[in-house]
C-alpha positions, 0 to 999 in steps of 0.5 A, a space after each residue: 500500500 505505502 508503495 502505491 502511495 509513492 507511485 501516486 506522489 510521482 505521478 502528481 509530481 510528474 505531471 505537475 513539472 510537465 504542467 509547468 514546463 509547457 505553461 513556460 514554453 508557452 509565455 515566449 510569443 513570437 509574430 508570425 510571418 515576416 518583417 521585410 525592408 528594403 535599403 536605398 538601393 532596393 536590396 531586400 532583408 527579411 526578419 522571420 517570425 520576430 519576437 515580441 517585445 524584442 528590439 532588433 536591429 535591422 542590417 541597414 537603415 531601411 527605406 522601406 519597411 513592410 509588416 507581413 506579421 500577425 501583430 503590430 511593429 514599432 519603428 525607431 530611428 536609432 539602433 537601440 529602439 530609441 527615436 520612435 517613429 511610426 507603429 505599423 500594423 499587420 499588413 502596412 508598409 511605410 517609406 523614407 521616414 529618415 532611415 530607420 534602424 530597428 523595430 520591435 514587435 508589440 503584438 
């Protein structure tokens, strides 16, 4: 009987850590599709399925960005999401707004 106790504890216990271990998985979000820019000489870089709340910088300062994602993405002038300048939804493209450097999505 005490040993059928013990399977039941393990159980519950394993159980227990799959629970937690998916519910963290979970929390990290990403956007899905793909952030595209392009440079002032029309060469195209793409981001694919961002994560959100995440700055990234792009690989040169942009003179076209289009959102393909799921989720909304900010645009900042400077390296470091510093200098904000526009938020574009899933789906808008903006162009020469100073040459951004990076984004974050915010989903």
């Amino acid at each position: 009987m005490l040993a059928l106790a013990h399977l039941g504890r393990l159980g519950l216990a394993a159980g227990m850590a799959a629970v937690l271990a998916t519910g963290l998985a979970t929390n990290a979000q990403a956007a899905t599709g793909r952030i595209q820019y392009f440079d002032v000489n029309g060469q195209e870089f793409l981001i694919t399925n961002p994560p959100d709340n995440v700055c990234l910088t792009l690989q040169v300062r942009a003179s076209t960005i289009d959102n393909e994602t799921n989720k909304s993405v900010n645009v900042y002038l400077g390296t470091a999401c510093d200098t904000f300048v526009t938020t574009l939804e899933p789906g808008r493209a903006v162009a020469h707004v100073g040459g951004p450097q990076s984004v974050r999505v915010i989903g």
